[in-house]
C-alpha positions as CSV (number, residue, x, y, z in Angstrom):
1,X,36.5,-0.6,8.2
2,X,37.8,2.7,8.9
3,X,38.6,3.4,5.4
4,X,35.1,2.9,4.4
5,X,33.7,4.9,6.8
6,X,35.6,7.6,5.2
7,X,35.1,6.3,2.1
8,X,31.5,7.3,2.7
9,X,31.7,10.7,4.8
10,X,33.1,11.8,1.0
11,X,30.5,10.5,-0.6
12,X,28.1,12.4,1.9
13,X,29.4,15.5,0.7
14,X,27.6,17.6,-1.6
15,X,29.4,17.9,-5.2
16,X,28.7,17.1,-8.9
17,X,30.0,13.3,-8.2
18,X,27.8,12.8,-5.2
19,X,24.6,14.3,-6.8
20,X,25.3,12.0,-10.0
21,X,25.9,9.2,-7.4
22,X,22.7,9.8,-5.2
23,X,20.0,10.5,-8.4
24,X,21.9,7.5,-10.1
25,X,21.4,5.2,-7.1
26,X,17.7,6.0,-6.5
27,X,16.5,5.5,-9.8
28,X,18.4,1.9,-9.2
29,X,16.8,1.0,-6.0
30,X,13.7,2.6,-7.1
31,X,14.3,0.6,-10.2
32,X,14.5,-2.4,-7.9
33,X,11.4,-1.9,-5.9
34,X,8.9,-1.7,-9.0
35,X,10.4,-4.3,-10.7
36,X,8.2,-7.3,-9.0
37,X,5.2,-4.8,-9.7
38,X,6.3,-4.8,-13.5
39,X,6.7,-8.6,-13.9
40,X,3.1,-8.6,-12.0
41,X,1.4,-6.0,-14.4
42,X,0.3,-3.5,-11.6
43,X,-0.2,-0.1,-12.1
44,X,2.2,1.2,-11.0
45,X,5.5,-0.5,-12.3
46,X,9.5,-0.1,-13.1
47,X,9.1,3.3,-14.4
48,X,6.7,4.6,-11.9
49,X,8.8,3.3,-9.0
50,X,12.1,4.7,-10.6
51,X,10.5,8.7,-11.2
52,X,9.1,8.0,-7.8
53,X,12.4,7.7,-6.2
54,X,14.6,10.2,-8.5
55,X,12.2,12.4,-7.9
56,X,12.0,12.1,-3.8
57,X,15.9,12.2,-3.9
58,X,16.1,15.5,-6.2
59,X,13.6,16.8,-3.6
60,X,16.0,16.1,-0.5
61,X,19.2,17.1,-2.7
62,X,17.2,20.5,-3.1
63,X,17.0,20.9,0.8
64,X,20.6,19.5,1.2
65,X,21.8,22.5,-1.6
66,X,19.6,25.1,0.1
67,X,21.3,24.4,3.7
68,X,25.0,24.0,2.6
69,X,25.6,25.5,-0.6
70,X,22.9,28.3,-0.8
71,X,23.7,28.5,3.7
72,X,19.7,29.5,3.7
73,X,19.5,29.7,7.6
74,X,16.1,30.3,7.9
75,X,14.0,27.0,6.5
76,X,14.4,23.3,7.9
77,X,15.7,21.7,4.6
78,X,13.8,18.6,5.8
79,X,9.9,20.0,5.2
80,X,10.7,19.7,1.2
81,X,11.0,15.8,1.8
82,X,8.1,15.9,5.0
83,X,5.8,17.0,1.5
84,X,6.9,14.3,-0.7
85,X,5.5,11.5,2.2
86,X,2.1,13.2,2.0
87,X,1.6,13.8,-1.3
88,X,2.9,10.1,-2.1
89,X,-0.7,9.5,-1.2
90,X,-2.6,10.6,-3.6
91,X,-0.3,8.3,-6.5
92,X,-0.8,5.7,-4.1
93,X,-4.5,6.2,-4.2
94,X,-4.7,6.1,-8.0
95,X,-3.3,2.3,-7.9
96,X,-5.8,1.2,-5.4
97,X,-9.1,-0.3,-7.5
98,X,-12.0,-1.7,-6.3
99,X,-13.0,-4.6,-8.0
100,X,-17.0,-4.8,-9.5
101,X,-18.6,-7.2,-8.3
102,X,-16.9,-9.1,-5.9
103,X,-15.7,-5.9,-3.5
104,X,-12.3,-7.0,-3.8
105,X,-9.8,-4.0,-3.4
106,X,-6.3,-4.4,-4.7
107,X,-3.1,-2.2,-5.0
108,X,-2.8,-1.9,-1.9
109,X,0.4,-3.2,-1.8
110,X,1.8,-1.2,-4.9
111,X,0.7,1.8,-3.0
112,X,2.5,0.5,0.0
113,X,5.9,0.2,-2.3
114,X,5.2,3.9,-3.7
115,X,5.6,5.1,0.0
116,X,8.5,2.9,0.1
117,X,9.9,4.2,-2.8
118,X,9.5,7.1,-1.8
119,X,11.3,7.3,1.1
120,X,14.1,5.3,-0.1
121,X,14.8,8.2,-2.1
122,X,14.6,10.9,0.4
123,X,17.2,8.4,2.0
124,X,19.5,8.5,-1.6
125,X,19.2,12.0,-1.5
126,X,20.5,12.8,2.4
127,X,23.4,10.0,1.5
128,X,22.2,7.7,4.0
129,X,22.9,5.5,1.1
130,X,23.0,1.9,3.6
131,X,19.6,2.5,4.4
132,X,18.1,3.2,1.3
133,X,20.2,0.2,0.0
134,X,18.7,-2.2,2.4
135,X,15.1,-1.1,2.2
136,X,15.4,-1.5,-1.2
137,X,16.4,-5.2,-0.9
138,X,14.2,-5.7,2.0
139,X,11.4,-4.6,0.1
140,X,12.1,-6.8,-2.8
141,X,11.8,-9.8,-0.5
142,X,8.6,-8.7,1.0
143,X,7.7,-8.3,-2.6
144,X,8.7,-12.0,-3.7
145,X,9.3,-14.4,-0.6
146,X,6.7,-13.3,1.3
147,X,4.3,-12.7,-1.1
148,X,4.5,-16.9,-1.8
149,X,4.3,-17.2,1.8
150,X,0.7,-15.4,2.0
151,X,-0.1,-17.6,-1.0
152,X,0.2,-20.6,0.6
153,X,-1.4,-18.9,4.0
154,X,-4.7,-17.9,1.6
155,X,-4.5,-21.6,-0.2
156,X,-5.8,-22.7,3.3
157,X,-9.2,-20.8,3.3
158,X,-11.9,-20.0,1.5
159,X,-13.2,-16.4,0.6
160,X,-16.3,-15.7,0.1
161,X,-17.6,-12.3,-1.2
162,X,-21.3,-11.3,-0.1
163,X,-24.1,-9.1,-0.2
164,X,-26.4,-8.7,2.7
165,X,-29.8,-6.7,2.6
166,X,-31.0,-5.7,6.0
167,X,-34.2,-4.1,6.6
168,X,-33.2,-1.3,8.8
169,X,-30.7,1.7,7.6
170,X,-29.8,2.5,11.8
171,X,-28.7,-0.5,12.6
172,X,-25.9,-0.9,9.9
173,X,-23.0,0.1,12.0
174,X,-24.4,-2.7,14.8
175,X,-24.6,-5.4,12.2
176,X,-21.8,-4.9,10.4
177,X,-19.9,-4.9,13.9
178,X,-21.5,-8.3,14.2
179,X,-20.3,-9.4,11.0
180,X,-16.8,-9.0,12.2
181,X,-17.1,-10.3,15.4
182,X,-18.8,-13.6,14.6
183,X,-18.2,-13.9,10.7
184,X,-14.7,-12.5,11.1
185,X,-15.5,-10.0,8.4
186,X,-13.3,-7.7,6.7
187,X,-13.3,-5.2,4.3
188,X,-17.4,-4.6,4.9
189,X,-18.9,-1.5,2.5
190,X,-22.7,-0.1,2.9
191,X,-24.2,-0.4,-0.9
192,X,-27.5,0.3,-2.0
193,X,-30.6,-1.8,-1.6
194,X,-30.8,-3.7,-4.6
195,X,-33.9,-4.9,-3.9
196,X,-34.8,-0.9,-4.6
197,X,-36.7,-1.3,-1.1
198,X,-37.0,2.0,0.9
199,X,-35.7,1.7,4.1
200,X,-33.7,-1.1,3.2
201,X,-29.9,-1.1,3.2
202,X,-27.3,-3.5,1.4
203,X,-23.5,-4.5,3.1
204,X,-21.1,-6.3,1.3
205,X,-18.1,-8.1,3.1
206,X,-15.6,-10.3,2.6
207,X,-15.4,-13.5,4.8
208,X,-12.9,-15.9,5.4
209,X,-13.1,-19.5,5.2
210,X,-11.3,-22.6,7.1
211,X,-10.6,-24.8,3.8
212,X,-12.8,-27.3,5.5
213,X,-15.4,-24.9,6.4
214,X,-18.5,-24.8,4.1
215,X,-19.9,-21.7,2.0
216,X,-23.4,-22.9,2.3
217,X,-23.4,-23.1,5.7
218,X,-22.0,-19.4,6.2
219,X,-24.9,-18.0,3.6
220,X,-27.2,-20.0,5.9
221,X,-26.1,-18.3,8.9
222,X,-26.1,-15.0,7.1
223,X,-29.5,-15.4,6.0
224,X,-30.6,-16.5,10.0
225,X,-29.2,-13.7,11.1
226,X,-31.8,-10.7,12.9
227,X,-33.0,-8.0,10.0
228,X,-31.5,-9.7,6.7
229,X,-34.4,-9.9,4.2
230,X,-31.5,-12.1,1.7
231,X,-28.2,-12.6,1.4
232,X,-26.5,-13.7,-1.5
233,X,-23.0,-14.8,-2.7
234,X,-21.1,-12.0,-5.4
């Protein structure tokens, strides 16, 4: 045990070995991450996960190089990475789609396993190389195992995408707080009237279902509901 320890305390050093070692290992792990988003056909797959962690480790090595090789005293080495988990977002963003007609936003987890990526990398590159190694693995079974387990969770219920036209543009923020408290409705958007109605306002939401529940009877409810001139299923 001992002898690993030092094994690694070399490997944390900063050399031409190491920095082979650390960009080698995060495009693996990185590698590892996007490949259940590859087999899936997101987005953002294998390559975009790999350049997503080489890149975040380079950026730590930089901050690493500055401190102990360039001895720059007067910058934190750590802001360089603090940038690369902001700016993460806006890649993350570009994998997130809303779906036409039906409200249904996905990529949300591919953006999720950017950010992951991304900091698995800034890991590589500080040589904190068990916990980049372990999220990495971790993440790929949140990826796979788990991602079978919400499958059979959603196999349970129903969803059912609508749109709601209410008659009164102030009260949207009150009714779509009713939606989720009674309806248990997620994911609820303001739209335009389609009706082309002034002073009309459309909502669309996403409501889940017991399997033995019944759609009819939810649009009924929806329809009974104070202010809705129609509601209709998308």
């Amino acid at each position: 045990m001992g002898l690993l320890i030092e094994e690694l305390d070399f490997l944390r050093e900063i050399n031409l070995l190491t920095v082979i070692l650390r960009l080698v290992l995060a495009v693996v792990c990185g590698g590892l991450v996007g490949m259940e988003r590859e087999v899936h056909g997101r987005a953002a797959g294998l390559r975009t996960h790999m350049m997503v962690s080489v890149g975040a480790a380079l950026t730590t090595l930089i901050g690493v190089f500055s401190l102990e090789i360039l001895e720059v005293t007067w910058a934190d080495p750590m802001r360089i990475g603090a940038q690369v988990i902001s700016g993460i977002g806006f890649l993350g963003a570009g994998t997130i789609l809303l779906k036409k007609g039906n409200s249904q936003i996905t990529g949300l987890t591919t953006a999720a396993g950017l950010w992951v990526t991304a900091v698995i990398g800034l890991a590589v590159g500080a040589g904190f190389y068990e916990g980049a190694i372990l999220t990495a693995l971790l993440a790929m079974l949140i990826f796979t195992l788990i991602a079978k387990l919400e499958f059979v969770m959603n196999s349970k219920r129903q969803r059912l995408f609508v749109y709601i036209e209410i008659d009164d543009v102030k009260i949207v923020s009150v009714f779509a707080d009713r939606l989720s408290e009674e309806l248990a409705a997620v994911e609820i958007q303001v739209t335009p009237p389609r009706s082309g109605t002034a002073g009309n306002v459309g909502v669309e939401a996403l409501i889940r279902i017991p399997k033995k529940g019944s759609i009819t009877e939810k649009l009924h409810k929806l329809q009974s509901l104070d202010h809705v001139v129609f509601a209709l299923q998308l």
